[in-house]
N, C-alpha and C positions, 0 to 999 in steps of 0.2 A: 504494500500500500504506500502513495505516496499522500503526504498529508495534503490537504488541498491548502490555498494560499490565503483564503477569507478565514481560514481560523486565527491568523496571526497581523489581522488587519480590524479597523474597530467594526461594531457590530455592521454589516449590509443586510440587503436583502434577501441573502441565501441563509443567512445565522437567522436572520426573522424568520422563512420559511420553515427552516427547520426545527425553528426550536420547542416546538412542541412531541416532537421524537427525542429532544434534547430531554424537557420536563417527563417522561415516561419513563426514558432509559435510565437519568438521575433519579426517580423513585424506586426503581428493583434493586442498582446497586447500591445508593445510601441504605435500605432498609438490609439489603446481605451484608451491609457491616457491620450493623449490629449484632449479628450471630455470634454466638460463643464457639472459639477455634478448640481443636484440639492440643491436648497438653504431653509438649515434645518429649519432657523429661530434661531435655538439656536446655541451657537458656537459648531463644532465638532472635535476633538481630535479622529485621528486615529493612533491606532496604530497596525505597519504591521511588516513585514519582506521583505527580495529583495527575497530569496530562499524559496519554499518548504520545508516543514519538521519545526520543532520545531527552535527555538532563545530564547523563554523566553517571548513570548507576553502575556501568561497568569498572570505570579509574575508583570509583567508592569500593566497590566489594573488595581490587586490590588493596585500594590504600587501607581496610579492616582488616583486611588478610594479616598485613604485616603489625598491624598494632597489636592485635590478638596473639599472635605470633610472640610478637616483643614480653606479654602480660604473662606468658608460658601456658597459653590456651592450644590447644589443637581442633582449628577451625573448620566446616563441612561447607562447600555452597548448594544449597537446594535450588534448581531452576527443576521450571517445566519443558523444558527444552526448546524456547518455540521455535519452529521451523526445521525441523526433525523429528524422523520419519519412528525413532523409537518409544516408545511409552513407555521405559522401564519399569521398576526402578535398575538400574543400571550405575553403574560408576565409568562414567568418563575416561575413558584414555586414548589418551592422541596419538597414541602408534596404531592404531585400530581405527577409530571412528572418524567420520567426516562428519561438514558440517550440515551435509544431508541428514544425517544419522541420529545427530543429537542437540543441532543449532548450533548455529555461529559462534555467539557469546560464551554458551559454557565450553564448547571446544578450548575457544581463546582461554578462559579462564581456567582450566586444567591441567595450560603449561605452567601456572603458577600457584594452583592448590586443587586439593582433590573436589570434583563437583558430583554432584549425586544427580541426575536426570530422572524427574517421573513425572508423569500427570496428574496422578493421585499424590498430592504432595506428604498422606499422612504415610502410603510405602517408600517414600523416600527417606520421613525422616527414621524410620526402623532401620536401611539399609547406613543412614548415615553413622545412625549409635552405632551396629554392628561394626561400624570401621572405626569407633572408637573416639567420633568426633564431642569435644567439651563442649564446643558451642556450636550452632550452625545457622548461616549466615544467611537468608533468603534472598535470591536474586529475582526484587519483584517481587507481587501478588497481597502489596498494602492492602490492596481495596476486596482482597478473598478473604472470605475467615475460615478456611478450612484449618490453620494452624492457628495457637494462640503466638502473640509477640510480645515479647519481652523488652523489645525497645522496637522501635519504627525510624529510622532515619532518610527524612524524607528531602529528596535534590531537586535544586530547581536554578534553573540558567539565568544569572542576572541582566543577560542582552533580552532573552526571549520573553522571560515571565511568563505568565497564562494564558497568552493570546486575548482575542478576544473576552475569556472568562465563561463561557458558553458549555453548555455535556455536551457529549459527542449525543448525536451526527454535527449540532449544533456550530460546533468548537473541542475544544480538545481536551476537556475535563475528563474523564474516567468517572465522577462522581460529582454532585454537588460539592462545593468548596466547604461549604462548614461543617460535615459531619468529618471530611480528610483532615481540616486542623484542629478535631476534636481528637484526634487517634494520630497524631503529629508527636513525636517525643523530642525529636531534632528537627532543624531545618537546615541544611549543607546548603550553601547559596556560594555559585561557580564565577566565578568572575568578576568583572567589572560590568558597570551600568547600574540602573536604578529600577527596572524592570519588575524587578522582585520583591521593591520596597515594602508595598505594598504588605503582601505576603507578611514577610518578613515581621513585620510588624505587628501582625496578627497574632502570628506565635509564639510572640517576645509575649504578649499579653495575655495567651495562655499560662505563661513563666515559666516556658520551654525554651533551651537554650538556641540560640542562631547562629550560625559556623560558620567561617567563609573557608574558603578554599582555591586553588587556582590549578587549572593544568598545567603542566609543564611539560614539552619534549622530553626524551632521554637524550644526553648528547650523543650519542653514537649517532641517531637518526638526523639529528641536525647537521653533525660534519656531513653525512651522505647526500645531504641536498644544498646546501649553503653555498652559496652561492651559481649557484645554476638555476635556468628557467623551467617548472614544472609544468606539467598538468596533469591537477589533482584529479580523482575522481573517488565517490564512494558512495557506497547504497545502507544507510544508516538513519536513522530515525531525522538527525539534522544534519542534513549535509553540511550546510552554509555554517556550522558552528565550527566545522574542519578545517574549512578551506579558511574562515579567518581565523583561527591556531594558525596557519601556517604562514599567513600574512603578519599576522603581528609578530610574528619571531622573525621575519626578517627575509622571508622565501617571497621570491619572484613567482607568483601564479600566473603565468600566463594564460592559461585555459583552465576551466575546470568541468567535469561532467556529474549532477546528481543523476543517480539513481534509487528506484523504490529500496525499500529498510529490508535489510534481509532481500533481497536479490539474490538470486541465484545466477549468478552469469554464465551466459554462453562462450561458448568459443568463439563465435562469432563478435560478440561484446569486446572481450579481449584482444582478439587480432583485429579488431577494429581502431581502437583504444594505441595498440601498439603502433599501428600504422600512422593512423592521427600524430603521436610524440616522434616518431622519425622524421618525418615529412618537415617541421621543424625545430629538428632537435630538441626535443624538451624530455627531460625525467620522467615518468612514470610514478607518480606516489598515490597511495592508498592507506587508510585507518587498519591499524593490527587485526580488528572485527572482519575488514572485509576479506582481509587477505585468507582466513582460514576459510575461507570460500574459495580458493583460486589455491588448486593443485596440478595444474598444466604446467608443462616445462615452460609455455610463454609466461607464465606468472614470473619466472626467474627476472625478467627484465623490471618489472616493479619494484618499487623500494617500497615498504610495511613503515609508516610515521609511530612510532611507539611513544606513547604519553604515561604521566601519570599524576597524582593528582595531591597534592600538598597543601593539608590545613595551615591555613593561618595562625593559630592558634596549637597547635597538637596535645598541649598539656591538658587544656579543658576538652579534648575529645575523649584524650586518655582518660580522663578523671569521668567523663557522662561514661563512658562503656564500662570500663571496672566498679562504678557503684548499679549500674544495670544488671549488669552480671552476678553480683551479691546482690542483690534486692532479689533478682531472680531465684537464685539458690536458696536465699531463707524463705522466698513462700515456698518452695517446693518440699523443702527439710519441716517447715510447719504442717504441710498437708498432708504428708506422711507422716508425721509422728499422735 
């Protein structure tokens, strides 16, 4: 899907038209979150977004990976796997699986911690205890309650904010807005701009705490393009938030091509893509996300941009997650005793 272009413009006549499919569809899923989730056994750390489409929930799961890590936790990521073709539950490995097989994202995220893939998220989290995971980290599925959550930390891009504010079909809410800052523990806010403010402010008045954070290149990826002309391309929730990552660091875009989120490219797409960057010499770059999609020798000419994602702050993230984590524990050690 690619998102249409009136979600991220102020209300027109297509968000009027629609927003009565908008007002229905924000009835079923605000009423399914009130539902009581099931209880994992280990603490669970989700992390979601309020909107469709990309915020950065992928650089989040790493940058908790490693904090957890740092605390001597041994972390699980539970995804549903979208866009692949397994239902586990299953554990992820990338000398095996493609990103047909088990999606994009957790693929990506496997070269860097163990991911448990299922549909039914309550056999994944059984598969994930049996691997012995302390905590387990959900990638996604704020707005399901089939799990309970133990913290919710929810991303949102300070250029894009909430679009027009609108449910889907409407706009790009997932949910009415006020029951999602009611079930808000964090708010990760990516960037610069004021987009967010908003927001932001909302859930300071909850008296839940508001993170900022910034992407970063890794420098390997940056020497590899720096100074030469690229053209970018990637099929990810925001393209346009890619392509300027790479402008502001200082890369020449000469061309860039979105593609729908989760794409599945052809061959065709690709030697076309190649053809295109010969014709006048330019780089080849793509999002780490898309590149686990692209396992043809042509893929070899691409450069994979790897990011990652740096609290401002680290110390108060560290301090919200390890009292989360014991908060969690002693209701679990109360419930049981």
């Amino acid at each position: 899907m690619r998102e249409p272009e009136f979600w991220y413009r102020p209300p027109s006549l297509m968000s009027l038209l629609l927003s009565p499919l908008g007002t229905l569809y924000g009835m079923i899923t605000g009423r399914r979150m009130l539902r009581t989730g099931f209880d994992a056994g280990v603490p669970v750390l989700c992390v979601g977004n309020y909107h469709l489409g990309g915020a950065g929930k992928t650089p989040l799961v790493l940058a908790l990976t490693k904090l957890l890590r740092d605390i001597g936790e041994t972390p699980i990521v539970l995804s549903r796997g979208y866009g692949g073709k397994l239902r586990g539950p299953i554990l992820v490995d990338p000398l095996v699986h493609e990103a047909a097989d088990v999606g994009d994202e957790p693929l990506m995220l496997a070269g860097t911690v163990p991911v448990v893939v299922s549909r039914d998220r309550v056999d994944g989290v059984a598969l994930a205890r049996a691997r012995n995971a302390s905590a387990i980290l959900m990638d996604d599925g704020f707005q399901t309650p089939a799990i309970a959550k133990d913290a919710s930390l929810i991303v949102i891009d300070a250029e894009r904010g909430l679009g027009n504010g609108k449910v889907f079909p409407a706009g790009p809410l997932r949910a009415p807005l006020r029951p999602q800052l009611a079930r808000t523990d964090a708010l990760i806010v990516i960037g610069g701009g004021s987009a967010a403010a908003a927001v932001a402010d909302a859930v300071a008045a909850h008296g839940r705490p508001v993170l900022s954070a910034q992407i970063r290149p890794h420098e390997a990826s940056l020497a590899t393009v720096r100074g030469k002309r690229v053209l970018a391309f990637a099929g990810i929730g925001d393209p346009g938030r890619f392509f300027r990552t790479l402008r502001n660091f200082g890369i020449e875009v000469a061309r860039e091509r979105a593609f729908p989120d989760h794409c599945p490219f052809s061959k065709d797409d690709i030697e076309g893509l190649i053809a295109e960057a010969k014709q006048d010499a330019l780089t080849l770059v793509t999002t780490e996300k898309d590149m686990v999609r692209l396992r043809s020798v042509e893929a070899q000419q691409i450069v994979p941009f790897a990011i990652t994602l740096e609290f401002e702050e680290p110390s108060r993230v560290r301090a919200f997650v390890a009292d989360r984590l014991f908060q969690a524990r002693a209701k679990k050690f109360r419930g049981s005793s």
